[in-house]
C-alpha positions as semicolon CSV with decimal commas, in nm:
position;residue;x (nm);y (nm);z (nm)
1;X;0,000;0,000;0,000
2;X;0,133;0,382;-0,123
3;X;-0,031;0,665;0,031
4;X;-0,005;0,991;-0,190
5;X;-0,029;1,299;-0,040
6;X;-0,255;1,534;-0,229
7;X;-0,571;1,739;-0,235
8;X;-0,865;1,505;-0,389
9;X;-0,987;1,703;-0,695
10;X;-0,651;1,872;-0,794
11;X;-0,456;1,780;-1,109
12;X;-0,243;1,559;-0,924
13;X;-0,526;1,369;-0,760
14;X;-0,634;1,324;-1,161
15;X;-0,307;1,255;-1,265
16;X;-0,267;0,956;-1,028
17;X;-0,605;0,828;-1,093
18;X;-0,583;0,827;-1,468
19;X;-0,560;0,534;-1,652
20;X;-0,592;0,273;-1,380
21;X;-0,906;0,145;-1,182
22;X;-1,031;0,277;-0,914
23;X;-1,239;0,188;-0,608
24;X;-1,521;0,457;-0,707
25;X;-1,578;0,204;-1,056
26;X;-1,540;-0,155;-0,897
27;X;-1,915;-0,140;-0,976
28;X;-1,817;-0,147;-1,342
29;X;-1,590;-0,468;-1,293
30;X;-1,755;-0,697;-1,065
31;X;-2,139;-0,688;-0,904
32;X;-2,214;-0,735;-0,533
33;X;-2,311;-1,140;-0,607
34;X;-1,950;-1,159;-0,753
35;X;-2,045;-1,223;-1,152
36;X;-1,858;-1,014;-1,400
37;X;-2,016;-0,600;-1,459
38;X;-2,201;-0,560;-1,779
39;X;-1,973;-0,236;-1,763
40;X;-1,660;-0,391;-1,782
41;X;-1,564;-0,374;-2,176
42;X;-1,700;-0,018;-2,165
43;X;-1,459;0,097;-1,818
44;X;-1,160;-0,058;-2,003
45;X;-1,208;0,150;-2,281
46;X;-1,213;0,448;-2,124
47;X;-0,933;0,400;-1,881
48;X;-0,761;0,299;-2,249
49;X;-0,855;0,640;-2,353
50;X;-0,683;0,789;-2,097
51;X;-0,378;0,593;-2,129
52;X;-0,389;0,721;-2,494
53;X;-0,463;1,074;-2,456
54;X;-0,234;1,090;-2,153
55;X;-0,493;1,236;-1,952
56;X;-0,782;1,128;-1,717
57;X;-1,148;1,171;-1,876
58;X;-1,317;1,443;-1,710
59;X;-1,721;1,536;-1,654
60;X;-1,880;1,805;-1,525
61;X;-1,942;1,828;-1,165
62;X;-2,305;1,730;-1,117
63;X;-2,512;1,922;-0,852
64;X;-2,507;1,626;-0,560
65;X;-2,135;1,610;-0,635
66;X;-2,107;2,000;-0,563
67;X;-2,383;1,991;-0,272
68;X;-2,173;1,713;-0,129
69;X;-1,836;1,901;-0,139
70;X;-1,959;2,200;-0,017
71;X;-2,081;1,989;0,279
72;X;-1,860;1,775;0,333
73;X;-1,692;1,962;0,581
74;X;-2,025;1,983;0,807
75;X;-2,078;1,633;0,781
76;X;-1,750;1,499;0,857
77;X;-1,791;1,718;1,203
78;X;-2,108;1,546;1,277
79;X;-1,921;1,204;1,206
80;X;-1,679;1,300;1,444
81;X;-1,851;1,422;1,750
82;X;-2,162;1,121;1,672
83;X;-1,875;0,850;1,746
84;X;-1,585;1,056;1,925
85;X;-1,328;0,954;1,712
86;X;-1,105;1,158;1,496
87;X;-1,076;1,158;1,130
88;X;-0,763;1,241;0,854
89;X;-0,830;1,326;0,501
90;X;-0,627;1,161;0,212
91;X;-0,538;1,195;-0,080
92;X;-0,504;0,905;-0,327
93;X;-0,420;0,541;-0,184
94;X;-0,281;0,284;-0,431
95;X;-0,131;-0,072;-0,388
96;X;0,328;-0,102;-0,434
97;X;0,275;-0,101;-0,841
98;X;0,040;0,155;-0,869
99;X;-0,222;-0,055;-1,088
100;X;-0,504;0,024;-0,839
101;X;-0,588;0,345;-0,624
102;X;-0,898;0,428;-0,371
103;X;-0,991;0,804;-0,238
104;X;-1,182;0,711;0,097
105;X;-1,318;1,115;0,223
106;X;-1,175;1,015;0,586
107;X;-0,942;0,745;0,757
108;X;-1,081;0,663;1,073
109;X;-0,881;0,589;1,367
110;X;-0,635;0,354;1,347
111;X;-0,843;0,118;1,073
112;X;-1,146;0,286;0,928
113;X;-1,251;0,439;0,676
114;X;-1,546;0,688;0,631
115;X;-1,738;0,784;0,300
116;X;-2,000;1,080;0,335
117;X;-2,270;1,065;0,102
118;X;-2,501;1,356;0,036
119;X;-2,733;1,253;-0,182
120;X;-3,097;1,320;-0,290
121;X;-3,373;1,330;-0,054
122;X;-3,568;0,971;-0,135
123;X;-3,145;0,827;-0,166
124;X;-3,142;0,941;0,197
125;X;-3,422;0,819;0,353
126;X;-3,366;0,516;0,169
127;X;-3,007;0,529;0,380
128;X;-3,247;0,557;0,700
129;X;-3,479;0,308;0,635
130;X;-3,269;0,034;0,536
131;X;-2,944;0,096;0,733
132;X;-2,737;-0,073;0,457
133;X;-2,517;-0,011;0,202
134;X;-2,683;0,027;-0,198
135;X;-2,530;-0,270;-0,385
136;X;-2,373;-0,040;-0,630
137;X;-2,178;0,112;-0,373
138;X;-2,051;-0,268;-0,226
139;X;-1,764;-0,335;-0,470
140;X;-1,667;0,030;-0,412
141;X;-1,661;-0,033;0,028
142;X;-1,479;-0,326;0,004
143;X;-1,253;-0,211;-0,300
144;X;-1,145;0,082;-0,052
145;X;-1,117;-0,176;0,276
146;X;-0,914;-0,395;0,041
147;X;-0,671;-0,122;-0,126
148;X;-0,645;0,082;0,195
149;X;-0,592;-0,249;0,420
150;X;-0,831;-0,139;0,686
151;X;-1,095;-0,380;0,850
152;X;-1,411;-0,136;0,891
153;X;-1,610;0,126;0,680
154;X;-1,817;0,428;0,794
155;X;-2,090;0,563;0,554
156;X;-2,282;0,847;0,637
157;X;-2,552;1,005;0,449
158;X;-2,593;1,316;0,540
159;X;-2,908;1,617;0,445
160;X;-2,948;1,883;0,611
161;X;-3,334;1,848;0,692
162;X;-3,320;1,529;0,783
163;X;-3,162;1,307;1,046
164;X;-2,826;1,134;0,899
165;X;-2,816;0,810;0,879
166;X;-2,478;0,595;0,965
167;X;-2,409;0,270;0,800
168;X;-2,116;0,069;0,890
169;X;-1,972;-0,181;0,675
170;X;-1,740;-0,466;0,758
171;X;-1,459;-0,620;0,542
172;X;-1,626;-0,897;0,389
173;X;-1,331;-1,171;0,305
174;X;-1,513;-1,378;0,083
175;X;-1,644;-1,122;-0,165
176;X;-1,278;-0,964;-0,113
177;X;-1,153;-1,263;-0,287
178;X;-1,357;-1,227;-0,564
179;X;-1,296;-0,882;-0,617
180;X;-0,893;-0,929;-0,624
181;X;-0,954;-1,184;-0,886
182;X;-1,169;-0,970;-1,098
183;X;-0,986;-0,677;-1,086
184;X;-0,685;-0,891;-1,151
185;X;-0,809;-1,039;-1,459
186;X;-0,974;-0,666;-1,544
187;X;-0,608;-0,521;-1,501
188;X;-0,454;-0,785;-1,714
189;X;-0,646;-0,744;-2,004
190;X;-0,656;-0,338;-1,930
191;X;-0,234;-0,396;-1,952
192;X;-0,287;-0,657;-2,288
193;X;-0,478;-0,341;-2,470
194;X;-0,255;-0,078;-2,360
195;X;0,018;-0,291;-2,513
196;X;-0,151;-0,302;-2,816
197;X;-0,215;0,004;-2,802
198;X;0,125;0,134;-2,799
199;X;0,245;-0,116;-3,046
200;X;0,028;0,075;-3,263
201;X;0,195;0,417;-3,178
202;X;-0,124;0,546;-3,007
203;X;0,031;0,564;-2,706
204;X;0,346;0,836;-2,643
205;X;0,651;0,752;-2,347
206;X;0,668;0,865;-2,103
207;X;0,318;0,944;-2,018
208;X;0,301;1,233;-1,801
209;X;-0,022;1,184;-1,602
210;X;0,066;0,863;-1,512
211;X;0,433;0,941;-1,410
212;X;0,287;1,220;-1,141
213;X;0,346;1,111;-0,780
């Protein structure tokens, strides 16, 4: 495990992202009952695009994305005096080689992890109802207990009008497993295009985005 230390949203934080898959897409690699994403063929090619273009693929910030940065702040308070433990902000997490990276909003303690969610209102009362984590969002939990090697995961959804709701998520082993072997064989092939790729001279050395540490 490699923690970089950088402000999530900068260029760096894009820089280190680009090209390789992240916990934030797991959903696009593997589902929460462990069969291959539908996604898949369609997140390798744009992580290929980046690799070619030698820069990360960028969309416009949506408004729950800005609501939930300019929030975020508030939240992560809440989370803090809620369960009296103290929080860090990080940057960008990777494993040694740098084929993999995860940007949890908080590490918790010693070995947590929290992710604040401010979503829309019927997403949040879903959060209060049910108590549990969307399955979309389960690849992306354990992807981020996984890369970060940490045992426990903090989500909290968070509205201002409304009472939050906290999940907490444990490292599941087994699906763990199933996830390293997906995003394994995902990687592979991701490193067979990009081969290709450059074979073909789409590709320029070295690439700068990826080089950025």
């Amino acid at each position: 495990m490699k923690i970089h230390e950088c402000t999530q949203g900068t260029t760096e934080w894009l820089a280190l992202r680009s090209g390789i898959p992240t916990s934030s897409d797991f959903d696009r690699i593997i589902t929460k009952s462990g069969k291959v994403s539908t996604q898949a063929e369609k997140y390798l090619h744009k992580l290929l695009a980046e690799r070619i273009m030698g820069r990360p693929v960028t969309s416009p910030v949506s408004y729950w994305q800005g609501r939930g940065q300019e929030m975020e702040a508030e939240a992560v308070s809440y989370f803090e005096g809620l369960s009296e433990q103290d929080t860090t902000r990080v940057g960008f997490i990777t494993n040694d080689s740098r084929t993999i990276g995860t940007s949890p909003d908080r590490l918790v303690g010693s070995d947590g992890l929290l992710e604040i969610k401010v979503p829309s209102e019927h997403v949040h009362v879903s959060y209060l109802l049910t108590k549990s984590v969307d399955a979309e969002y389960y690849p992306q939990c354990q992807g981020q207990m996984w890369i970060a090697e940490k045992s426990s995961l903090w989500i909290l959804s968070y509205h201002p009008e409304m009472p939050p709701a906290l999940v907490h998520v444990e490292r599941d082993e087994v699906f763990i497993t199933k996830l390293q072997a997906a995003v394994g064989a995902f990687s592979d092939a991701l490193e067979v295009a990009a081969s290709d790729a450059k074979a073909r001279g789409w590709i320029r050395e070295p690439m700068p985005l990826l080089e950025a540490s």
